[in-house]
N, C-alpha and C positions, 0 to 999 in steps of 0.2 A: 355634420361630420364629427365623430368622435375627436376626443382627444388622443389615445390611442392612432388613430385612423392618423389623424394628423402628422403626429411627429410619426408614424410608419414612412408618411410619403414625406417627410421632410430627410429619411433617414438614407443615404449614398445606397446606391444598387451595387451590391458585393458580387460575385465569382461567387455560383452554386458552393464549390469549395469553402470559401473563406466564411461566406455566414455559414456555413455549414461548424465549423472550428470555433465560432463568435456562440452560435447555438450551445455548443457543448463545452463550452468556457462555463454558461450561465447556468448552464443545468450542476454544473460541481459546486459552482456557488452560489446557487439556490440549494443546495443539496447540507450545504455547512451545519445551516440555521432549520433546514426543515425537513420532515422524512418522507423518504424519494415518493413514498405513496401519496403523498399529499401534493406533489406538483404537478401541475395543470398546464396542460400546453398553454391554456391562458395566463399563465402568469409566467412561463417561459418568453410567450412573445411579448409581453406587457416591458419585463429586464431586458429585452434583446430591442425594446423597440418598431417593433413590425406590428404587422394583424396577424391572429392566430390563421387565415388563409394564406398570408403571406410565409407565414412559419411552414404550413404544410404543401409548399410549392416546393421546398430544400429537403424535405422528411414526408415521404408517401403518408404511413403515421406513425403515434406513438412509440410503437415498440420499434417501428426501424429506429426513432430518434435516441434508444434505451441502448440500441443496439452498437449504434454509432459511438455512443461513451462509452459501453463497455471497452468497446475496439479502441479506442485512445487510452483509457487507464492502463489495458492490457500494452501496448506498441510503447506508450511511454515508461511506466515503471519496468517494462522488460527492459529497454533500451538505458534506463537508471542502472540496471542492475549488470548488463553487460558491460558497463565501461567499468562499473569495477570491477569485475571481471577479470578483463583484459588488461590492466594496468599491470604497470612491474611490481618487483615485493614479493618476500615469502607467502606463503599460504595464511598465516593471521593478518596478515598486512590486507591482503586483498580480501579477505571476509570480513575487518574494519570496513574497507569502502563501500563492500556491499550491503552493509548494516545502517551505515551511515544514510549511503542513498537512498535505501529503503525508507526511510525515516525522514528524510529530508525532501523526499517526491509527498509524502503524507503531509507532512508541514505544509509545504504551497499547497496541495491540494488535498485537503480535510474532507471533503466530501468524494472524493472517491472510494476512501475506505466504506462508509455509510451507504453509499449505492451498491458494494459488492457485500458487504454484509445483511442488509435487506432480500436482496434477491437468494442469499443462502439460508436465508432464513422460510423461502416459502413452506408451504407444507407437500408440495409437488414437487417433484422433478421437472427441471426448464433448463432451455438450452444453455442459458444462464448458469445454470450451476454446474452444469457438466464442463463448462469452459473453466469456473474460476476453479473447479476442483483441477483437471487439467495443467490449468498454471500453476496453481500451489503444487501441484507433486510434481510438477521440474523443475520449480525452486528449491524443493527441499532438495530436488536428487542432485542438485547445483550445489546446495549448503553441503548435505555427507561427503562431495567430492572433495571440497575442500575442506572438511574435517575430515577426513581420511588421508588427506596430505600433510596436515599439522601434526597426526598422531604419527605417522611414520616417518617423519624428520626429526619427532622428538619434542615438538615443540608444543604438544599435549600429550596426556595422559596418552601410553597403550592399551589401555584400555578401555579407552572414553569410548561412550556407546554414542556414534554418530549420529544416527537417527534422533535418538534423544538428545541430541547436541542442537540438528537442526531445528527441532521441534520447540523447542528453550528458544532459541533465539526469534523463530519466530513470536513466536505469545508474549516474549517481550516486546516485540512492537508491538501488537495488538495490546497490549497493557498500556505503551505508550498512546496510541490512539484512543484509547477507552479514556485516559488522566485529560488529552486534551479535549474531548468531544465534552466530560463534564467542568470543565474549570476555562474553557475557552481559551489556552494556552498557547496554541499552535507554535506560535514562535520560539515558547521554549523546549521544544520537545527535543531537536537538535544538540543540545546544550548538553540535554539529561541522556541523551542517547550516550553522548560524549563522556560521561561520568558513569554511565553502568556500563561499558565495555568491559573496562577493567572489572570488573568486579565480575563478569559472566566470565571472563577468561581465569581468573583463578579456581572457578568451580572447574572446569574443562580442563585446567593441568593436573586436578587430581591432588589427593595426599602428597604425591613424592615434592611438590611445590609449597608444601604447608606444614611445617614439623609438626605446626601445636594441633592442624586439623586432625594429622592422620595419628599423634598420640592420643588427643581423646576419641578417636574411634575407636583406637586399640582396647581402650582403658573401660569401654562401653560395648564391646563384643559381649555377646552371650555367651553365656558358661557351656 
Protein backbone atom coordinates (compact mmCIF):
# COMPACT_ATOMS: atom_id res chain seq x y z
CA UNK A 1 0.00 0.00 0.00
CA UNK A 2 1.13 3.34 -0.95
CA UNK A 3 2.07 5.84 1.34
CA UNK A 4 -0.55 8.13 0.09
CA UNK A 5 -3.02 5.28 0.20
CA UNK A 6 -2.08 5.01 3.78
CA UNK A 7 -2.41 8.15 5.40
CA UNK A 8 -5.89 8.48 2.86
CA UNK A 9 -7.21 5.69 5.20
CA UNK A 10 -5.78 6.91 8.26
CA UNK A 11 -7.48 10.39 7.32
CA UNK A 12 -11.44 10.85 9.53
CA UNK A 13 -14.40 10.33 6.79
CA UNK A 14 -15.79 14.10 6.35
CA UNK A 15 -19.56 15.15 5.16
CA UNK A 16 -19.39 15.25 1.14
CA UNK A 17 -19.59 18.92 2.15
CA UNK A 18 -16.87 19.53 4.44
CA UNK A 19 -13.96 17.75 2.44
CA UNK A 20 -15.63 19.34 -0.22
CA UNK A 21 -14.55 23.10 1.49
CA UNK A 22 -11.00 21.14 2.90
CA UNK A 23 -10.66 20.47 -1.21
CA UNK A 24 -10.89 24.01 -2.02
CA UNK A 25 -9.15 25.42 0.85
CA UNK A 26 -5.95 23.43 -0.84
CA UNK A 27 -6.55 24.12 -4.24
CA UNK A 28 -6.16 28.29 -3.23
CA UNK A 29 -3.10 27.28 -1.60
CA UNK A 30 -1.75 25.19 -3.92
CA UNK A 31 -2.65 27.93 -6.15
CA UNK A 32 -0.22 30.66 -4.02
CA UNK A 33 3.01 29.11 -5.07
CA UNK A 34 2.00 27.41 -8.49
CA UNK A 35 -0.04 28.17 -11.71
CA UNK A 36 -3.57 26.91 -11.63
CA UNK A 37 -2.55 24.98 -14.92
CA UNK A 38 -0.15 23.14 -13.33
CA UNK A 39 -2.06 21.40 -10.51
CA UNK A 40 -2.94 17.92 -10.76
CA UNK A 41 -5.71 16.39 -8.91
CA UNK A 42 -2.82 14.32 -7.99
CA UNK A 43 -1.12 16.60 -5.98
CA UNK A 44 -4.51 18.22 -4.78
CA UNK A 45 -5.35 14.78 -3.14
CA UNK A 46 -1.64 14.19 -2.18
CA UNK A 47 -2.23 18.25 0.22
CA UNK A 48 -5.64 17.08 1.06
CA UNK A 49 -4.41 13.63 2.12
CA UNK A 50 -6.93 11.10 0.21
CA UNK A 51 -6.33 8.92 -3.10
CA UNK A 52 -6.89 10.82 -6.10
CA UNK A 53 -10.30 8.15 -6.22
CA UNK A 54 -11.05 9.34 -3.17
CA UNK A 55 -10.79 12.92 -4.34
CA UNK A 56 -13.09 12.20 -7.34
CA UNK A 57 -15.77 10.47 -5.14
CA UNK A 58 -16.63 14.55 -3.72
CA UNK A 59 -15.77 16.23 -7.49
CA UNK A 60 -17.43 13.97 -10.52
CA UNK A 61 -14.23 15.86 -12.16
CA UNK A 62 -11.88 18.31 -12.80
CA UNK A 63 -13.57 21.11 -13.92
CA UNK A 64 -16.63 20.57 -11.48
CA UNK A 65 -13.69 20.79 -8.82
CA UNK A 66 -12.50 24.47 -10.79
CA UNK A 67 -16.02 25.04 -10.69
CA UNK A 68 -16.53 24.73 -6.99
CA UNK A 69 -13.66 27.37 -6.29
CA UNK A 70 -14.71 29.49 -8.58
CA UNK A 71 -18.26 29.40 -6.71
CA UNK A 72 -16.43 30.23 -3.20
CA UNK A 73 -14.19 33.06 -4.37
CA UNK A 74 -17.29 34.40 -6.18
CA UNK A 75 -19.96 33.81 -2.65
CA UNK A 76 -17.02 34.86 -0.43
CA UNK A 77 -15.47 38.14 -1.76
CA UNK A 78 -19.04 39.08 -2.78
CA UNK A 79 -20.17 38.59 0.73
CA UNK A 80 -16.47 40.61 1.81
CA UNK A 81 -17.88 43.32 -0.19
CA UNK A 82 -21.43 43.42 1.00
CA UNK A 83 -20.88 44.01 4.50
CA UNK A 84 -19.13 46.98 3.69
CA UNK A 85 -21.57 47.75 1.91
CA UNK A 86 -24.13 47.78 4.38
CA UNK A 87 -22.30 49.34 7.22
CA UNK A 88 -23.14 52.84 8.46
CA UNK A 89 -20.93 55.99 7.41
CA UNK A 90 -21.07 58.45 4.59
CA UNK A 91 -20.30 57.27 1.06
CA UNK A 92 -16.13 57.43 1.43
CA UNK A 93 -16.54 55.69 4.64
CA UNK A 94 -18.18 52.78 3.08
CA UNK A 95 -16.01 52.61 -0.09
CA UNK A 96 -12.89 52.71 2.53
CA UNK A 97 -14.52 49.31 3.76
CA UNK A 98 -14.96 48.04 0.50
CA UNK A 99 -11.47 48.77 -0.57
CA UNK A 100 -10.20 47.41 2.40
CA UNK A 101 -12.05 44.13 2.24
CA UNK A 102 -11.32 43.77 -1.09
CA UNK A 103 -7.74 43.70 -0.30
CA UNK A 104 -7.93 42.00 2.76
CA UNK A 105 -9.99 38.68 1.24
CA UNK A 106 -6.80 38.88 -1.40
CA UNK A 107 -4.37 38.85 1.63
CA UNK A 108 -5.79 35.42 3.13
CA UNK A 109 -6.51 34.27 0.00
CA UNK A 110 -3.55 34.91 -2.70
CA UNK A 111 -4.55 32.52 -4.82
CA UNK A 112 -7.79 33.24 -5.65
CA UNK A 113 -6.86 36.19 -7.49
CA UNK A 114 -4.40 33.83 -9.75
CA UNK A 115 -7.03 31.33 -10.45
CA UNK A 116 -9.45 34.13 -11.88
CA UNK A 117 -6.79 35.66 -13.69
CA UNK A 118 -5.59 32.45 -15.42
CA UNK A 119 -8.89 31.52 -16.54
CA UNK A 120 -9.25 35.22 -18.06
CA UNK A 121 -6.45 34.94 -19.62
CA UNK A 122 -7.68 31.84 -21.89
CA UNK A 123 -7.65 32.55 -25.51
CA UNK A 124 -11.43 31.16 -25.71
CA UNK A 125 -14.40 32.17 -24.19
CA UNK A 126 -15.50 29.80 -21.05
CA UNK A 127 -17.97 29.78 -18.77
CA UNK A 128 -15.40 30.97 -16.62
CA UNK A 129 -14.98 34.18 -17.96
CA UNK A 130 -18.30 35.17 -18.58
CA UNK A 131 -19.03 34.80 -14.78
CA UNK A 132 -15.75 36.79 -13.64
CA UNK A 133 -16.74 39.44 -16.30
CA UNK A 134 -20.33 39.28 -14.79
CA UNK A 135 -19.01 39.91 -11.38
CA UNK A 136 -16.56 42.58 -12.06
CA UNK A 137 -19.28 44.78 -13.93
CA UNK A 138 -21.40 44.74 -10.72
CA UNK A 139 -18.74 45.54 -8.79
CA UNK A 140 -17.94 48.48 -10.66
CA UNK A 141 -21.65 49.27 -11.02
CA UNK A 142 -21.50 49.04 -6.95
CA UNK A 143 -18.05 51.32 -6.89
CA UNK A 144 -19.94 54.49 -9.54
CA UNK A 145 -22.91 54.05 -6.96
CA UNK A 146 -21.03 55.10 -4.40
CA UNK A 147 -18.91 57.51 -6.30
CA UNK A 148 -22.00 59.11 -7.50
CA UNK A 149 -22.96 59.58 -3.81
CA UNK A 150 -19.54 61.11 -2.76
CA UNK A 151 -19.68 63.53 -5.82
CA UNK A 152 -23.24 64.69 -4.90
CA UNK A 153 -22.77 65.20 -1.21
CA UNK A 154 -19.79 67.23 -2.06
CA UNK A 155 -17.55 65.09 -0.64
CA UNK A 156 -15.64 64.62 -4.37
CA UNK A 157 -15.18 66.34 -7.20
CA UNK A 158 -18.61 67.26 -9.38
CA UNK A 159 -17.01 66.27 -11.76
CA UNK A 160 -15.19 63.13 -10.97
CA UNK A 161 -15.76 60.71 -13.81
CA UNK A 162 -17.02 57.72 -11.89
CA UNK A 163 -16.61 55.13 -14.04
CA UNK A 164 -12.86 56.11 -14.12
CA UNK A 165 -13.12 56.32 -10.34
CA UNK A 166 -14.09 52.81 -10.13
CA UNK A 167 -11.79 51.57 -12.70
CA UNK A 168 -8.65 53.49 -10.60
CA UNK A 169 -9.52 51.70 -7.68
CA UNK A 170 -9.91 48.55 -8.93
CA UNK A 171 -6.29 48.20 -10.82
CA UNK A 172 -5.15 49.51 -7.69
CA UNK A 173 -5.79 46.37 -6.18
CA UNK A 174 -4.81 44.49 -8.92
CA UNK A 175 -1.39 46.52 -8.52
CA UNK A 176 -1.67 45.36 -5.09
CA UNK A 177 -1.91 41.85 -5.94
CA UNK A 178 0.62 41.79 -8.82
CA UNK A 179 3.45 43.80 -5.71
CA UNK A 180 2.48 40.67 -3.62
CA UNK A 181 2.28 37.55 -6.03
CA UNK A 182 6.20 38.96 -6.98
CA UNK A 183 7.90 39.89 -3.47
CA UNK A 184 5.68 37.31 -1.38
CA UNK A 185 4.15 39.98 0.88
CA UNK A 186 0.61 39.13 1.40
CA UNK A 187 0.60 40.22 4.71
CA UNK A 188 1.56 43.64 3.92
CA UNK A 189 -0.66 44.42 1.31
CA UNK A 190 -3.45 45.59 4.07
CA UNK A 191 -1.13 47.91 5.57
CA UNK A 192 -0.16 49.59 2.02
CA UNK A 193 -3.90 49.51 1.08
CA UNK A 194 -4.12 51.62 4.31
CA UNK A 195 -1.63 54.23 3.02
CA UNK A 196 -2.86 54.65 -0.66
CA UNK A 197 -6.44 55.33 0.30
CA UNK A 198 -5.65 58.62 1.01
CA UNK A 199 -3.71 59.43 -1.61
CA UNK A 200 -6.48 57.98 -4.37
CA UNK A 201 -8.92 60.16 -2.43
CA UNK A 202 -7.18 63.50 -3.14
CA UNK A 203 -6.99 62.55 -6.84
CA UNK A 204 -11.00 61.89 -6.67
CA UNK A 205 -11.59 65.55 -4.83
CA UNK A 206 -10.13 67.09 -7.73
CA UNK A 207 -8.38 70.63 -7.85
CA UNK A 208 -11.00 72.55 -5.73
CA UNK A 209 -8.99 70.24 -2.73
CA UNK A 210 -5.54 71.15 -3.92
CA UNK A 211 -4.61 74.91 -4.61
CA UNK A 212 -0.97 74.07 -5.68
CA UNK A 213 -2.52 70.99 -8.04
CA UNK A 214 -5.26 73.06 -9.69
CA UNK A 215 -2.68 76.43 -10.01
CA UNK A 216 -0.15 74.41 -11.82
CA UNK A 217 -2.77 73.21 -14.15
CA UNK A 218 -3.75 76.51 -14.70
CA UNK A 219 -0.25 77.82 -15.25
CA UNK A 220 0.14 74.47 -17.90
CA UNK A 221 -3.05 74.92 -20.00
CA UNK A 222 -2.40 75.41 -23.64
CA UNK A 223 -2.45 78.61 -25.14
Amino acid sequence: MSTVTQEGSRRKRLPTAERQQEVIAVVLELARTSSPEGITTQAIADRVGITQGALFKHFPDKQALWIAVFDWVQEQLGAAIRQGLQGEGDALARLQRVFLAHVGFVAHHPGAPRILFYELQRPTDSPFQARARDMMGAYRQRLCALFEEASRSGQLSPTLDVKMAALLLIGTIQGLVMQSALFRNEAEMLAAAKRIFPLLLDGFRGHAANPVAQSLSENHEPA
